[in-house]
C-alpha positions in Angstrom: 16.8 0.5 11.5 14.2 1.8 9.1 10.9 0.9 10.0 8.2 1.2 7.1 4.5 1.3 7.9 1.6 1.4 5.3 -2.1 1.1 6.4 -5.5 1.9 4.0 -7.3 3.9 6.7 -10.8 3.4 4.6 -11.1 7.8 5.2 -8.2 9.6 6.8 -10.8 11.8 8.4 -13.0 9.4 9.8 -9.7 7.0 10.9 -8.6 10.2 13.0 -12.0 10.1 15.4 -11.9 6.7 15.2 -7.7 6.2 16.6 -5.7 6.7 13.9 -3.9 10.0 15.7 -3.8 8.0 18.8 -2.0 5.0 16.7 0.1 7.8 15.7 1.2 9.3 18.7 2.7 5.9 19.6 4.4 4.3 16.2 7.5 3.5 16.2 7.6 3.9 12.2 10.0 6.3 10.6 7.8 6.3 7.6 4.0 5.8 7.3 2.2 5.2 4.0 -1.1 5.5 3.6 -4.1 4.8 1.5 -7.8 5.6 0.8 -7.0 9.1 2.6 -10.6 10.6 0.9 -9.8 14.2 1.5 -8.1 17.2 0.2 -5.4 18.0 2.7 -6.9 21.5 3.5 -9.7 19.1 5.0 -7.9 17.2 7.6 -7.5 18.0 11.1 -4.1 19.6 11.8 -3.2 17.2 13.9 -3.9 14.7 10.9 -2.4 16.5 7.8 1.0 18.3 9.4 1.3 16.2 12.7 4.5 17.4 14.4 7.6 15.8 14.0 6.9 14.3 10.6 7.1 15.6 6.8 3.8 15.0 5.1 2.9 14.8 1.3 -0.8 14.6 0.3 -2.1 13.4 -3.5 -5.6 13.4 -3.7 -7.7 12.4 -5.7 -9.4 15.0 -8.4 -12.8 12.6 -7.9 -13.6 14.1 -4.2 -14.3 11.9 -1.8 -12.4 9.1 -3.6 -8.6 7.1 -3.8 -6.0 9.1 -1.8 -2.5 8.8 -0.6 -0.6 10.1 1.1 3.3 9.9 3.1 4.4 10.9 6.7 8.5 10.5 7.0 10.5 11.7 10.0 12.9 12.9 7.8 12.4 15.7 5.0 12.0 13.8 1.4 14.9 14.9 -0.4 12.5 14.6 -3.6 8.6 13.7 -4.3 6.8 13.0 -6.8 3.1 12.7 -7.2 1.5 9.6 -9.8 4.0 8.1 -12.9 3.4 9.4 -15.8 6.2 11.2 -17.5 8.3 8.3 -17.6 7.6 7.0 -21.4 5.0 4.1 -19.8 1.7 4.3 -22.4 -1.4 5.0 -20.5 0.4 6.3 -16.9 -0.6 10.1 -17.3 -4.6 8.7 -17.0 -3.6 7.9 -13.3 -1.7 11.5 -12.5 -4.3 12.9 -10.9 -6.3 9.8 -9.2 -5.1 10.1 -6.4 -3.1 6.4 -6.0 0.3 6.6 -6.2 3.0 9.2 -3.9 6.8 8.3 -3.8 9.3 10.0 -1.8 13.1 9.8 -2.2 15.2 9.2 1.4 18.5 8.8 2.0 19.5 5.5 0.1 15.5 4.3 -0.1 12.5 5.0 -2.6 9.3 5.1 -0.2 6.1 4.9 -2.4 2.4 4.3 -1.1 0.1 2.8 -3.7 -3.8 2.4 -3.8 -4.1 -0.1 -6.8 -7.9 0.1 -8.2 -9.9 -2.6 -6.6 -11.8 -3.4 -9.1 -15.2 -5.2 -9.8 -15.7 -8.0 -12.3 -17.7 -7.0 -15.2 -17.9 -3.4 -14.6 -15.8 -0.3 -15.5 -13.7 -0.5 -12.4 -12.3 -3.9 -13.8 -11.6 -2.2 -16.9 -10.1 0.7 -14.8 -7.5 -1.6 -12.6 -6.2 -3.6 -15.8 -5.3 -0.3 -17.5 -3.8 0.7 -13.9 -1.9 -2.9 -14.1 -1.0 -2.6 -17.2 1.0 0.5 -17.3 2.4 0.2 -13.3 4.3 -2.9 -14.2 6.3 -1.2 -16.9 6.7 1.4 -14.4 8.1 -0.4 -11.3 10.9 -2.1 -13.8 12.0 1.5 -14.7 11.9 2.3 -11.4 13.7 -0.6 -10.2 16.4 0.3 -12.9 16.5 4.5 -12.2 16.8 3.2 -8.1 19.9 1.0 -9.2 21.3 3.3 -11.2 21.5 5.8 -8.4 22.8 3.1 -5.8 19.4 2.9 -4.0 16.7 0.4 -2.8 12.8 0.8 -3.3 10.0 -0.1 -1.3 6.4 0.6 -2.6 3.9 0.1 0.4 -0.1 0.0 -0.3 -3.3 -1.6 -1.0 -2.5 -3.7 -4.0 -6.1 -4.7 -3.8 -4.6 -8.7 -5.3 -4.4 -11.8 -2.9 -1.7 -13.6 -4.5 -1.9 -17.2 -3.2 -4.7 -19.5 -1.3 -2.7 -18.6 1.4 -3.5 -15.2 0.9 -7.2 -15.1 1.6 -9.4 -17.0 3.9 -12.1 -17.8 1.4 -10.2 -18.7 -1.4 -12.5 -21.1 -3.4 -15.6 -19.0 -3.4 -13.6 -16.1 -4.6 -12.0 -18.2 -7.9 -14.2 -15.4 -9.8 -13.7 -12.6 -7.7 -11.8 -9.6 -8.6 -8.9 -9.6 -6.3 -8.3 -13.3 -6.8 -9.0 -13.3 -10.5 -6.4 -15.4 -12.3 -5.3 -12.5 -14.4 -4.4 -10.5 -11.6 -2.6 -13.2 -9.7 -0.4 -13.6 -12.8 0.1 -9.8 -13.4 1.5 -9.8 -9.5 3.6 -13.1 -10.4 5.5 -10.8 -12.9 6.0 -7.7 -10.6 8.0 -10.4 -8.6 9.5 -12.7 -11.2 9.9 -10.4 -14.4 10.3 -6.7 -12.5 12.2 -8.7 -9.6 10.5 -7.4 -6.6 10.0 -9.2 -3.1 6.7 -9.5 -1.5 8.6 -8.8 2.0 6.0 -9.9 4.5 5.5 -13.3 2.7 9.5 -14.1 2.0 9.5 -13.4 5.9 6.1 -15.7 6.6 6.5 -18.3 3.9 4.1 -21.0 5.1 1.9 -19.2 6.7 -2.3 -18.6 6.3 -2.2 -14.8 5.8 -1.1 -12.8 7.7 -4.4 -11.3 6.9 -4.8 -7.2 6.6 -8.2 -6.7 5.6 -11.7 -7.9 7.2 -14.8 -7.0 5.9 -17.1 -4.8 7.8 -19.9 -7.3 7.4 -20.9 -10.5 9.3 -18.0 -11.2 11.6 -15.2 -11.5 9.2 -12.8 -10.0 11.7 -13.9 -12.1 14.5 -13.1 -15.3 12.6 -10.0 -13.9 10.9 -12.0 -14.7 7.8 -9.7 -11.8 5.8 -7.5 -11.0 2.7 -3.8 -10.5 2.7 -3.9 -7.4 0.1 -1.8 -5.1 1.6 2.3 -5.2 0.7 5.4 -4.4 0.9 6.8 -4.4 -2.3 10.9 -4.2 -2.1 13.9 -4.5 -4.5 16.2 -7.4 -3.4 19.1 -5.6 -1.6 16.2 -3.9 0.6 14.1 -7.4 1.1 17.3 -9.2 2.6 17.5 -6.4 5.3 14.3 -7.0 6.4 14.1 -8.4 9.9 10.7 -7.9 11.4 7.1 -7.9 9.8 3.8 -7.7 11.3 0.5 -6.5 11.1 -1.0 -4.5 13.4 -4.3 -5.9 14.2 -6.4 -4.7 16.6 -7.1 -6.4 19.9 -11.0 -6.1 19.2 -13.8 -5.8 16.5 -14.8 -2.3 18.6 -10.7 -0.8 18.5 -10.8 -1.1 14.7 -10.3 2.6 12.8 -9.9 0.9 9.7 -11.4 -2.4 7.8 -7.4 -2.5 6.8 -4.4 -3.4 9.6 -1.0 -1.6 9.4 1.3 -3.8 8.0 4.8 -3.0 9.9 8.2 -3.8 8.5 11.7 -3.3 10.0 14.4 -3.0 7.8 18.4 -2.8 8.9 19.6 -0.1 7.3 
């Protein structure tokens, strides 16, 4: 079995007093992804940036404070590679260096942990995740293609900060004009699975189901109600979608045993 984790921990350093290397301790994941680390690896606890018995690769972001991902595997990466420019895709070098997309190469599996710009309607930030859509699709075809190619399967794990469906989102009418529900977006993530061929893995698993929700608001009691957003994905290439057995996310027991606004979302693969 491989079994894939990836969880926005909404500050790395903050998740760690919070649970987070508790959570650790006791995973059964062979690979973690994670997103909205918010710190240069030099500041995170040791236990947090080289835990033992796992391989860790940190991008930050060059905006401190902001973005982050990062990758914990059992196993040594047999390659890594840090954002996606280079790869002939107009407007991916912008995104090198902010801090939102890590991929690893395993044996037979691409592990990547994305933090897609969330985005706010009207401002710069929407302006900033449509560029980021725009040249990551183009991307995840090539890499679909460059995977194939090499006899291997690709998972990219993250905060793709889109609820695809109603079913996606508690709230789904009053957030028609919401970014993160936006039309536009909804369609861009219809052609990373119809046109780039990708499986959203937890919902070909759950295919009539509300949610399974990933992130709650800290306001109100969102988490109470289970009034949340299914935003978090994993993102896999057919052959590696059909081996998928198990999915889940990790939510906490109570509102007080959060260390995240996010959930890990948990998927089991056969390898």
């Amino acid at each position: 079995m491989l079994t894939v984790t990836s969880v926005n921990v909404n500050g790395l350093r903050a998740a760690a007093k919070k649970g987070f290397v508790e959570w650790l301790a006791q995973t059964d994941a062979d690979v973690i992804c994670l997103q909205e680390v918010r710190a240069e690896a030099q500041q995170l606890p040791d236990e947090v940036r080289e835990p033992e018995g796992w391989h860790t690769v940190h991008a930050p972001a060059a905006a401190k404070g902001r973005a982050g991902v990062s990758l914990y595997s059992r196993r040594a990466p047999e390659r890594v590679q840090i954002g996606f420019g280079g790869f002939g895709v107009e407007g991916s070098e912008e995104f090198d260096a902010s801090g939102r997309y890590v991929e690893i190469d395993l044996p037979g599996v691409t592990v990547a942990s994305l933090y897609l710009p969330s985005g706010e309607v009207g401002t710069e930030k929407q302006d900033e995740k449509e560029r980021f859509m725009a040249a990551f699709l183009p991307y995840l075809t090539g890499l679909k293609a460059r995977a194939a190619a090499e006899g291997r399967e690709v998972v990219v794990c993250g905060d793709w900060n889109i609820a695809h469906r109603e079913a996606d989102l508690k709230n789904w009418k009053a957030n028609k004009k919401s970014s993160g529900f936006l039309p536009e977006e909804r369609e861009w993530l219809t052609r990373v699975f119809d046109e780039a061929a990708y499986v959203d893995v937890v919902r070909a698993l759950h295919p009539d189901v509300e949610g399974p929700y990933s992130w709650w608001s800290y306001r109100g009691r969102a988490f109470d109600n289970d009034t949340g957003w299914r935003i978090d994905y994993q993102v896999a290439t057919p052959g590696l979608a059909e081996r998928a057995v198990k999915a889940l996310v990790e939510r906490a027991a109570t509102h007080g045993e959060r260390w995240s606004d996010h959930a890990p979302v948990t998927v089991v693969y056969e390898r």
